[in-house]
N, C-alpha and C positions, 0 to 999 in steps of 0.2 A: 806580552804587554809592552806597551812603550814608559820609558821612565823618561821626564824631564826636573827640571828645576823645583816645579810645583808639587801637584794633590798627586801625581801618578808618580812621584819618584817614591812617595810613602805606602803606596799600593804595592809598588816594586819590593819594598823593605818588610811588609808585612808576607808579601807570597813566601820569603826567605823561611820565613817563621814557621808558616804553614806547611813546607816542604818538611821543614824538619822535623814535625810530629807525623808525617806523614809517610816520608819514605822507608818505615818498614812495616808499611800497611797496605800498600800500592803501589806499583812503577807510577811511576809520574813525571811528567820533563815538562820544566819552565823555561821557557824563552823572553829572555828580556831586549828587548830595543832601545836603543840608546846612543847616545854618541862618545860617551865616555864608559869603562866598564862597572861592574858594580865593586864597592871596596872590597878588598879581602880576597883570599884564595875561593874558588866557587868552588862547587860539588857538582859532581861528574852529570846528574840532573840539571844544572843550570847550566842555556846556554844562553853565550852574551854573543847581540847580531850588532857587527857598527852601523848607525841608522840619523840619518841624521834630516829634518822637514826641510830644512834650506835649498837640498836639492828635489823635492816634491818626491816621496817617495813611493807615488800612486802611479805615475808614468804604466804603462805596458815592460818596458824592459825592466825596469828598476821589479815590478811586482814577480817577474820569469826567473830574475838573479836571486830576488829571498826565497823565491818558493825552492832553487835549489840546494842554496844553503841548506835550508831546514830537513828536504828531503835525505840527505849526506846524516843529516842528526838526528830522526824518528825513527823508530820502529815500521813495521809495515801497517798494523795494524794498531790502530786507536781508538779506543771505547767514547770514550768523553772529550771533546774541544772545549775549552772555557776561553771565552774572547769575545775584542770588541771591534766596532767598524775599521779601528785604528789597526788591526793586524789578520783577523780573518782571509782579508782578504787573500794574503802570503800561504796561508793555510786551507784552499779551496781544493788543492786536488783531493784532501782526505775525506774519507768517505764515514769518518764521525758522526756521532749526536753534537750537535752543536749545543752550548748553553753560553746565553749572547749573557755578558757581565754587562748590565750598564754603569757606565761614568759618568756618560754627557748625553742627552738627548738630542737631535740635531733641529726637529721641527720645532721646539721653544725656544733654542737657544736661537735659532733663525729669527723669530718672531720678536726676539726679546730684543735685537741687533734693530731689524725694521722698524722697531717701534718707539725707540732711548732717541729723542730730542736730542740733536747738536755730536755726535755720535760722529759725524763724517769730518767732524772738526779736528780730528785726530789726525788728518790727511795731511793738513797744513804743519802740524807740529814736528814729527819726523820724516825719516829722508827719504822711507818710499810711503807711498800710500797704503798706510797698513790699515784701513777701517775697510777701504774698498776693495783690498786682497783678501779680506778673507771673505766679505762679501760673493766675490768671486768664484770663489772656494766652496760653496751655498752646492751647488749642482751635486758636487762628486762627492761631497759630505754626505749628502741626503741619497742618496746615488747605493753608495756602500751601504749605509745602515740599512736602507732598506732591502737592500738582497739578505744580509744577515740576519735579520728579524723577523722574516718571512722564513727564512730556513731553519732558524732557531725552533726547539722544541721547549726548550726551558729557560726560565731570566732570572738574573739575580739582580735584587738592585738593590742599591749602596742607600738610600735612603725613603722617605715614604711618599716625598710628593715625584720620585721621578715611578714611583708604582701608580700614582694615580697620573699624570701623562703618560705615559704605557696606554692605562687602558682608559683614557680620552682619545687621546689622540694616532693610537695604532690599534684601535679597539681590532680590526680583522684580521691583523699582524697577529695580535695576543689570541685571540680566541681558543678557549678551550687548555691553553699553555699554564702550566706550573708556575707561579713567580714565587721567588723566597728570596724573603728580606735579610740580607746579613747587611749591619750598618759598618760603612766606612769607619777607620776612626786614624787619628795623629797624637801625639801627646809630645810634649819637648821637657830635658832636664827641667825640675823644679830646682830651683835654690832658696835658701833661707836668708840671702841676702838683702838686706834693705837699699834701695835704690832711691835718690832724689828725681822726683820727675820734674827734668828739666827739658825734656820736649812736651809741646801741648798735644800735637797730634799728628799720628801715626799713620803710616798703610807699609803693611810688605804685602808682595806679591808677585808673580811672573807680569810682563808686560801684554797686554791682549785687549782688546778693544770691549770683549766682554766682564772684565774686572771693572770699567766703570771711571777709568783715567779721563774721561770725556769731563764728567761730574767735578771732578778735583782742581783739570789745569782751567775752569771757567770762572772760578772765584777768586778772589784776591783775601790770603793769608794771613797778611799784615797784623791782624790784631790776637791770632794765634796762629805763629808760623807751621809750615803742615813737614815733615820728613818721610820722605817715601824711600824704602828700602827694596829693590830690584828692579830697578828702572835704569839700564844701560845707557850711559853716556851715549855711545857709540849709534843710537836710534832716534836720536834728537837734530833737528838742524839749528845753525846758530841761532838764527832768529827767537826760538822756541824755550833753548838757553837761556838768553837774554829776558824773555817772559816767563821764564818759570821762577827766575831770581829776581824780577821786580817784582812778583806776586807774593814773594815770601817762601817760595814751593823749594824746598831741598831733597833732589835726586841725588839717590848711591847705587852703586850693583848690588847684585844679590848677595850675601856674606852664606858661605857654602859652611861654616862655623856656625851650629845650632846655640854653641853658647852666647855668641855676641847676640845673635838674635833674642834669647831670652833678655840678656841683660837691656837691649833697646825697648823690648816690651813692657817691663818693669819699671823705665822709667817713663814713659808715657803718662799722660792724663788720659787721654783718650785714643783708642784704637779704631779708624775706618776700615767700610768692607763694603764699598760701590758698586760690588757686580750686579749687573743686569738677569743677571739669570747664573748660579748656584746651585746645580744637585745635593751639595754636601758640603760648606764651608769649611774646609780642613784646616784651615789659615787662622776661621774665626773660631774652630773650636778650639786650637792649643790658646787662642788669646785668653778666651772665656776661662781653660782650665787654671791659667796664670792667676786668673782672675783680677784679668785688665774692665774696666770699662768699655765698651764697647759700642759703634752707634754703626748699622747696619741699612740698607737699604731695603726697602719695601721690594721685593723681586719676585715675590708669586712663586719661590721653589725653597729654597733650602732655610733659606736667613730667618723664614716666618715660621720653619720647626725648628729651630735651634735656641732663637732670642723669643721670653712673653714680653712683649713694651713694659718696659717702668721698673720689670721683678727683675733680671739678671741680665739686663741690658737694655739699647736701644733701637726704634727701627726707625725712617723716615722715608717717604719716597719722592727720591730723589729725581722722578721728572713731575716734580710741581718747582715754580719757580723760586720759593720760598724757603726751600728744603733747606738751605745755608745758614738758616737765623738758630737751629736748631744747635749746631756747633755752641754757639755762645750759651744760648740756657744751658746745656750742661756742665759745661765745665762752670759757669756759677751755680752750680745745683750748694746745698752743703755738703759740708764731707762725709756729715756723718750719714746721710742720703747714698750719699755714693761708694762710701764705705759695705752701705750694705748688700747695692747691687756688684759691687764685687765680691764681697762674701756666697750671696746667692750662684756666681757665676760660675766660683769654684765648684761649688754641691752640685749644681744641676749638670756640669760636665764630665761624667762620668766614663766615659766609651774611652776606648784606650787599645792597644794592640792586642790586648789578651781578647776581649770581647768577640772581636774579627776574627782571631783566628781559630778561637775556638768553636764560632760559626761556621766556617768555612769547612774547618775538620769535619763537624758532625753532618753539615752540609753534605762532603763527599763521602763519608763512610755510611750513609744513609742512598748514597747514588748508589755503590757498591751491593747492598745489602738487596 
């Protein structure tokens, strides 16, 4: 699997978990991708490959160099592959059962880029054109999946509407195929500390055209300033700088410290979650567990199973022109209103590492059997 910053560095965190109730039940070897390794001493089962997207790591040579690494580190024979577009391919000469895990579907998340109003806006604001690279990027994305999903015998997916894309949208791909649901989950330190919220509104997340940054730097702040947490200085040109700070918009980098994250969550009024397309909002589910308020985007995948409008949070869809005015009503909602869809937000977000991993166990001792 590849680990970054994001929803896959917590996939990475949880496979850890899963190894450990598993490896004396099974050989098993996990391969994590990454550009940094994973903390702590690893176990002779984990192996950690340096990996880094900056240098495209789909090239022909680059995919001949992992495939020998890995060979140096498999056995000869292997029952079961679990994986995704994102590394399969490193792993083509084994003559495995393949089971494709999905994370991201690549023809919605296409669709979902195509279709978000003002989206290439993104081009102008940092220093290379990153709406239209990955644009770009559309071919060999859709490229890979679909070799692996056609070869695939079995699917797991992280959540329920990326089951019903599956079989929309790859119905011949799927056909006749196994899918079994084990849900992604994240969870961050709870603390009992009280917090003043003295930011109005929130976003963390990795920088990516499909998180919905389009939607954020088009308004103007002013009357509740916005604080985004993982948005690299270093990707911005001055111009962009200078219009994020007239709009009221405060960029910081990612704090790799889970605790400052909680404590910025907790003092929030309100927490955004812009993406355009979402398999599984990992980001909005530790909000909701916090039991932040939360105002989400209408995106037809994840955010519309996660949040019911009005009970344990909020949705809008953010390509209607209007979507902005909705900021203001809530944060004037009353408290005692908003007190309770925080209440609710904690109770309905349940999923947590144990869940996952205890799917995934029965998951493969059921492959096994």
């Amino acid at each position: 699997m590849v680990s970054n910053h994001g929803g896959m560095l917590r996939v990475a965190e949880s496979a850890l978990a899963i190894h450990a109730q598993l490896k004396n039940v099974t050989e098993m070897k996990i391969f994590i991708f990454s550009e940094q390794p994973p903390e702590g001493e690893l176990h002779r089962d984990i192996e950690w490959i340096e990996w880094t997207e900056n240098e495209n790591p789909y090239t022909k040579d680059k995919i001949e160099y992992y495939r020998e690494i890995i060979k140096s580190k498999i056995p000869d024979h292997v029952r079961f592959l679990i994986g995704d577009y994102m590394t399969l391919a490193y792993f083509d000469f084994m003559k495995s059962e393949i089971i494709y895990d999905v994370h991201v579907l690549g023809k919605p998340l296409y669709e979902a880029i195509k279709t978000s109003p003002g989206i290439h806006a993104l081009d102008h604001v940092t220093t290379a054109p990153v709406a239209t690279l990955i644009d770009a990027q559309e071919f060999l994305f859709l490229k890979f999946e679909n070799k692996f999903i056609t070869k695939a015998s079995r699917f797991i997916v992280n959540s329920l509407n990326s089951e019903r894309f599956l079989k929309e949208l790859y119905t011949e791909e799927v056909k006749g195929k196994p899918i079994q649901y084990i849900p992604v989950a994240s969870e961050l330190k709870i603390t009992e500390k009280n917090f003043s919220k003295v930011i109005d509104v929130y976003y963390f997340g990795r920088f990516h055209p499909v998180k919905g940054f389009h939607f954020m730097f088009s308004q103007n702040w002013k009357n509740h300033p916005l604080f985004i947490r993982g948005l690299e200085p270093r990707v911005l040109n001055n111009d962009s700088r200078e219009m994020l700070q007239a709009r009221s918009i405060t960029a910081h980098s990612w704090a790799k410290d889970s605790q400052s994250l909680v404590e910025e969550l907790l003092s929030s009024r309100l927490v955004l979650f812009p993406s355009i397309y979402e398999p599984w909002g990992l980001a909005l589910q530790e909000a909701l567990s916090l039991g932040c308020v939360c105002l989400a985007n209408r995106n037809h995948s994840g955010h519309e199973e996660q949040i019911e409008e009005g009970v344990n949070g909020f949705l809008v869809d953010m390509n209607l022109p209007d979507w902005f005015k909705r900021i203001s009503e809530i944060l004037a909602m009353p408290e005692e209103k908003l007190a309770l869809i925080s209440q609710n937000a904690k109770q309905r977000s349940k999923l947590g590492h144990k869940t996952r991993t205890q799917g995934f166990v029965d998951y493969i001792k059921s492959l096994l059997e």
